[in-house]
N, C-alpha and C positions, 0 to 999 in steps of 0.2 A: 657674537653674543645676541643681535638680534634675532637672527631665527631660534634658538632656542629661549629668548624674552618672549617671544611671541606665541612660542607650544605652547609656553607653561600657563600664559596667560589665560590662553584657549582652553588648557586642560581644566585649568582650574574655576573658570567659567560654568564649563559644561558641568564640572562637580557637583557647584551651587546650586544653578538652574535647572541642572538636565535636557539643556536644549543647546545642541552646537550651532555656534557661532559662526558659520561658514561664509559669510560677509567679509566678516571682519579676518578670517583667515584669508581668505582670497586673494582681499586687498593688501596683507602684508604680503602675500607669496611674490605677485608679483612684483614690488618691491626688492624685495632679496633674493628677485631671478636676476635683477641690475648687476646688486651685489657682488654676486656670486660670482658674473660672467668678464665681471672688472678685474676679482682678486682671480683667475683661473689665468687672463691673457695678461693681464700686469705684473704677479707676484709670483708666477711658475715660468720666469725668465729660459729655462732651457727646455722645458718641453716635460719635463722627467716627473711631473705632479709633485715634487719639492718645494714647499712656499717658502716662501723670507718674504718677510715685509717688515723687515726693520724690527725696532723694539717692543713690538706689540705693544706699547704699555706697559713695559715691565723695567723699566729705564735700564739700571744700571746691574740685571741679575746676570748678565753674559761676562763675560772677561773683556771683550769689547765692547766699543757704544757700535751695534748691531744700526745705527741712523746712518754711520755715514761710510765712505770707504775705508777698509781695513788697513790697517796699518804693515798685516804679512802679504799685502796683496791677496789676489784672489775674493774664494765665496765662502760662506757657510753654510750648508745644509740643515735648516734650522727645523729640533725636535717639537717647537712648540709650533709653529707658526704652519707643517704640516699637520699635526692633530689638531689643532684646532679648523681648518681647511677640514678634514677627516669629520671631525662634528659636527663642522655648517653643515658637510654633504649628507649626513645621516635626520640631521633637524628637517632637511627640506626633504628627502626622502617621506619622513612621515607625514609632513605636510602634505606634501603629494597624495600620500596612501590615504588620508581623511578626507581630501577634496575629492580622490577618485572614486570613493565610498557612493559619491553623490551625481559626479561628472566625469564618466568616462573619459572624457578628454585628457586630463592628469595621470591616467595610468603610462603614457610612455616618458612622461618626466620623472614620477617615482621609479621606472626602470632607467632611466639617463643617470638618476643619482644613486643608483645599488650600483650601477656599474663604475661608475666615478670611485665611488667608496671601495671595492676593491682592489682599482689600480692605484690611489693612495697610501692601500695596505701592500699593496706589492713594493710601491718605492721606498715605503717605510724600511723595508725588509732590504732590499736588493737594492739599493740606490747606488750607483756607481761601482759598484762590485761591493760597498761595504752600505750597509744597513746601520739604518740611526739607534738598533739595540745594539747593547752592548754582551756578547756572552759573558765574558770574564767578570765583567759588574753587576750582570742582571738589573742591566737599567737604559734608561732612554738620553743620548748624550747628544748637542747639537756635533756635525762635524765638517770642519775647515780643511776646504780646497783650495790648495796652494797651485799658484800659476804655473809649477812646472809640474803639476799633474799626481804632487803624493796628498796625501792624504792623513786627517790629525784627529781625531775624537778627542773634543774637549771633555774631558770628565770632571766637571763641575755637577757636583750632585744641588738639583736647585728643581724648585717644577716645573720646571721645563721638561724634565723629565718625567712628571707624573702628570702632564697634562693629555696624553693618550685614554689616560683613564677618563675622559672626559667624552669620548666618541665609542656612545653605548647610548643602543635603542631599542627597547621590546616591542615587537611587533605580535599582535592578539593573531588568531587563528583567522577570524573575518575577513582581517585584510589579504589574509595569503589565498581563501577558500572564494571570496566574490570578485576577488581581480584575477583573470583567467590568463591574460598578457603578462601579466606582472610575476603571476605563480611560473608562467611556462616559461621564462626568461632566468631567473631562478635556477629552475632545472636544468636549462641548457648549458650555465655557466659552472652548474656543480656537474653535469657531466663532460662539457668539451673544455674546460679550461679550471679540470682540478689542482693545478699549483697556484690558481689564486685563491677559489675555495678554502684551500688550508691555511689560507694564511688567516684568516678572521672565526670569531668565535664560532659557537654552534647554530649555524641559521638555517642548518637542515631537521636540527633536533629540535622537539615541543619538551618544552620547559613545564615549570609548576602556572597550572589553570591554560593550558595550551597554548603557550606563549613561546614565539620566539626570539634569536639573539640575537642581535647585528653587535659588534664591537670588534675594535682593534686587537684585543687582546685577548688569546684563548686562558685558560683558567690557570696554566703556570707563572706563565707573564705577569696576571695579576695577582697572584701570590708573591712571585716575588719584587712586585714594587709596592705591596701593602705589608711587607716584612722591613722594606726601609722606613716607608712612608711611619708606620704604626714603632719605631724603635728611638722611642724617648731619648736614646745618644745621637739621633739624627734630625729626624724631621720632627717629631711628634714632643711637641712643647703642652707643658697644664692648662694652653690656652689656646691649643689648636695647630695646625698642620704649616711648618715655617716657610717661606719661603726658600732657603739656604739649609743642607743640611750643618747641626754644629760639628758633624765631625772635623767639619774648616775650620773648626775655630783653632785647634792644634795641628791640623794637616791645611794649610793652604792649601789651594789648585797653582801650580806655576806653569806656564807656558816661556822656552826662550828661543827666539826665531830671531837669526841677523842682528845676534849683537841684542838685542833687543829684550827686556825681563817683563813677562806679565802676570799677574797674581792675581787673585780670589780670594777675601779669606769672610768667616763667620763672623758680621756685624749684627746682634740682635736688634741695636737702638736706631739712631740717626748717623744716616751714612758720616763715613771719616774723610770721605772726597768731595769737591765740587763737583765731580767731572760725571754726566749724564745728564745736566740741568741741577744735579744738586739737593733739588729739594723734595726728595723722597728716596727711601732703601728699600732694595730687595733683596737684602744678602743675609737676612735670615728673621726678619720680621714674621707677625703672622698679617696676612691680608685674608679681609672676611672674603671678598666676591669667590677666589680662589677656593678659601673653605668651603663655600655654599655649594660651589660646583663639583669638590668634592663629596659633598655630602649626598648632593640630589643624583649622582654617578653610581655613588657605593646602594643607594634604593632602586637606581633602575636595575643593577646586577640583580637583585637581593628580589625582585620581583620576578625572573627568571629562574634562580639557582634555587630560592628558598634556604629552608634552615640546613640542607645539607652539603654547604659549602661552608667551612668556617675558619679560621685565620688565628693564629695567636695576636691573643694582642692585649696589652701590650707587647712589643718581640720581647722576648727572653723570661713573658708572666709567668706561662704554663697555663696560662687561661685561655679558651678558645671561644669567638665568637662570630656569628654570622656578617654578615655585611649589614643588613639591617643595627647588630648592637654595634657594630662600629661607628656605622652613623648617628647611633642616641650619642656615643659615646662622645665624640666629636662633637656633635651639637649643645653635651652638656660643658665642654668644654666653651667652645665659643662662647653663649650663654654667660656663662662666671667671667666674663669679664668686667659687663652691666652690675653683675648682684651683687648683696655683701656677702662675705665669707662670714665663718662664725666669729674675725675677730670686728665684723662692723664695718670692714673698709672693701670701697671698689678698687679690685686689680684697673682698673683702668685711669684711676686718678693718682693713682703711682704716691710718692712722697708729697705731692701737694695739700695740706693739712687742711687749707682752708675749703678744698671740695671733699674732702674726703671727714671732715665732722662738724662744721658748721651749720646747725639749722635753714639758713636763705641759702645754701649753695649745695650740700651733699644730695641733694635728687636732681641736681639739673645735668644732664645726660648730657656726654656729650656724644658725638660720631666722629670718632678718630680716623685718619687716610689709613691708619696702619697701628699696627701694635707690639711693643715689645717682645723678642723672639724667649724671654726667658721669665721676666716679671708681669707683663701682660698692661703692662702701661701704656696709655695712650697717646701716640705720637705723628707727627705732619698735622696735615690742617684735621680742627676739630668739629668742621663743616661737611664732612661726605655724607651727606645722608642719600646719596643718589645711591652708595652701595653697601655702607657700612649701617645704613638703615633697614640693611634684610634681615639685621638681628632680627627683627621683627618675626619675619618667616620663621626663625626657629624658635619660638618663644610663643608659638600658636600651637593650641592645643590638638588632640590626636584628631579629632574631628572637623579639621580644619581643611578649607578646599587645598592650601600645599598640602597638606599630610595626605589627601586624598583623590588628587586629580588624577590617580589611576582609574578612578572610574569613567574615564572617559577615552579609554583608549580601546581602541573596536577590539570586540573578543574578549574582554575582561568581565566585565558584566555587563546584562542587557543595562539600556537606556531608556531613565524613565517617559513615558510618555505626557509631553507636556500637558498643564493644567487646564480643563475647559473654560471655555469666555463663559464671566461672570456675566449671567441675564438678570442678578437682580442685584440686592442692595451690596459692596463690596463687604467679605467677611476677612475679620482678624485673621487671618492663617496664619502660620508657616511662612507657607509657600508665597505668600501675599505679603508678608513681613520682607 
């Protein structure tokens, strides 16, 4: 999450200002070259670009506690814990490609991580003979390697699967057209090693405003996990994208190995176990940071495809819309959880009466860890404002540096040239404001 905290930051900077920050990017780069080179030798135990690193933070969404040793023995080839690996390496790619802009020294790093990125997309694919998609499901499943060498796709429909959607980067025509190592490297791997080429979107083709694709997932893939993702009997709750889909709420996931029973099933509220530490659910809640990432994902697509890609949605509407209106759509959703509805009440203050119509308490907000997968109530501690305070970010209007920090990505639009030193008295501006 750091390297991509740190684009957007950047991005959104240059927005305002129109003057990149290259300091400040610098100094986080190498920072998160630490990172990067900790989780590659610590968390890719066999060599194969497969990360596990335990729970991510997402406690108890697996069928196991992912912290400690399994109970079937063996590993798990975990869905989420390589795309997200998949993202850092595309975050820092770009990073690279804006420093290189400046100091050629960075271009054989943004080429270190193009090439990183598509041997993560190759193991995605082909990891042990089986790949963490799933055909039959049309979906991204973590999958469990048993010590004597078979092999188990947990099909727990949760986002862990849709967090592939998350490793998507447009890259502007300038960085491809002034970095001449970087362009010819490129070349070389879409002609001498075209079975990795195919595995990731279109990054030989110019998109809308001559934009290219970096991403996991060519355009069927993401059809069809935005066909589960967007199918209000799964993931897509009137307050946003769940963590669990509800189809668990009447089909559990079971797993039985050695005697042994394990289950999943669709908790919207507060978990029903102690067991992951207890005090927080991922089994079918909505979580903002999650959402957010979904959202600023479905706009980077939506800046390469434009309006001629578009998705039903909701599944089974008949309505069709681009990724950009999936993303209002989603954001109006998140949104309504803060506001009142027309009958007066916040979805987030649930049956509590005294926040929800008393004068001294119905406007004092709070920032829930998590929120109800079905009523949009607000639940866990009522103090995340480190992430449940991005509502913010979608509750900023269209001219706003998130809504707009595509203009700071090379080859989208020129950049303006900064403002001259004031020689005389300072003036009210704008630009001076």
């Amino acid at each position: 999450m750091h390297a991509w905290a740190v684009l957007r930051v950047f991005q959104m900077d240059l927005a305002l200002t129109g003057v990149p920050d290259r300091v400040f990017l610098r100094s986080c780069f190498h920072k998160l070259l630490l990172n990067f080179t900790w989780w590659v030798n610590r968390k890719d135990v066999t060599g194969r670009n497969i990360f596990a690193g335990g729970f991510l933070g997402l406690d108890n969404i697996a069928i196991f506690d992912r912290s400690h040793p399994l109970p079937t023995g063996g590993t798990i080839d975990q869905s989420d814990g390589t795309a997200w690996m998949a993202m850092f390496t595309l975050n820092l790619l770009r990073i690279a490609l804006e420093l290189a802009l400046e100091d050629r020294a960075y271009e054989p790093l943004a080429t270190k991580f193009f090439e990183h990125f598509l041997y993560i997309a190759q193991a995605m694919t082909h990891a042990g003979g089986i790949g963490l998609w799933d055909e039959q499901d049309q979906f991204y499943y973590d999958v469990l390697r048993l010590p004597e060498g078979s092999v188990i796709p947990l099909r727990v429909r949760s986002v862990v699967g849709l967090i592939p959607l998350f490793a998507v980067e447009v890259i502007g025509r300038r960085a491809i057209s002034e970095l001449p190592e970087f362009r010819e490297r490129m070349q070389f791997m879409l002609l001498n090693r075209p079975d990795l080429a195919s595995l990731i979107s279109r990054w030989t083709e110019e998109g809308e405003g001559e934009r290219h694709l970096l991403s996991l997932l060519r355009g069927h893939r993401v059809k069809r996990l935005l066909r589960r993702m967007l199918d209000e009997a799964e993931f897509l709750s009137p307050y946003g994208v769940r963590a669990l889909s509800k189809a668990h709420e009447d089909h559990p996931y079971v797993l039985e190995h050695g005697g042994a029973r394990f289950s999943i099933g669709y908790e919207p509220g507060e978990g029903s176990t102690a067991a992951f530490g207890g005090n927080s659910n991922w089994r079918g809640p909505v979580w903002m940071p999650v959402n957010i990432l979904l959202i600023d994902s479905l706009r980077e697509f939506h800046r390469y495809y434009g309006e001629d890609f578009r998705v039903e949605c909701p599944t089974g509407s008949g309505s069709h819309c681009s990724r950009e209106e999936v993303a209002d759509m989603l954001n109006h959703r998140l949104t309504g959880l803060f506001l009142r509805g027309a009958d007066g009440r916040r979805p987030m203050h649930g049956d509590d009466e005294l926040s929800q119509t008393d004068p001294h308490f119905r406007d004092n907000i709070l920032f829930h860890e998590y929120f109800h997968g079905d009523t949009g109530r607000g639940l866990g501690a009522s103090h995340q404002t480190g992430w449940t305070g991005c509502v913010a970010l979608l509750l900023s209007p269209e001219n706003s540096p998130w809504r707009q920090f595509n203009a700071g990505l090379p080859g989208v639009r020129p950049r303006p040239a900064p403002a001259p030193q004031a020689t005389a008295a300072p003036q009210d501006t704008a630009a001076g404001r």
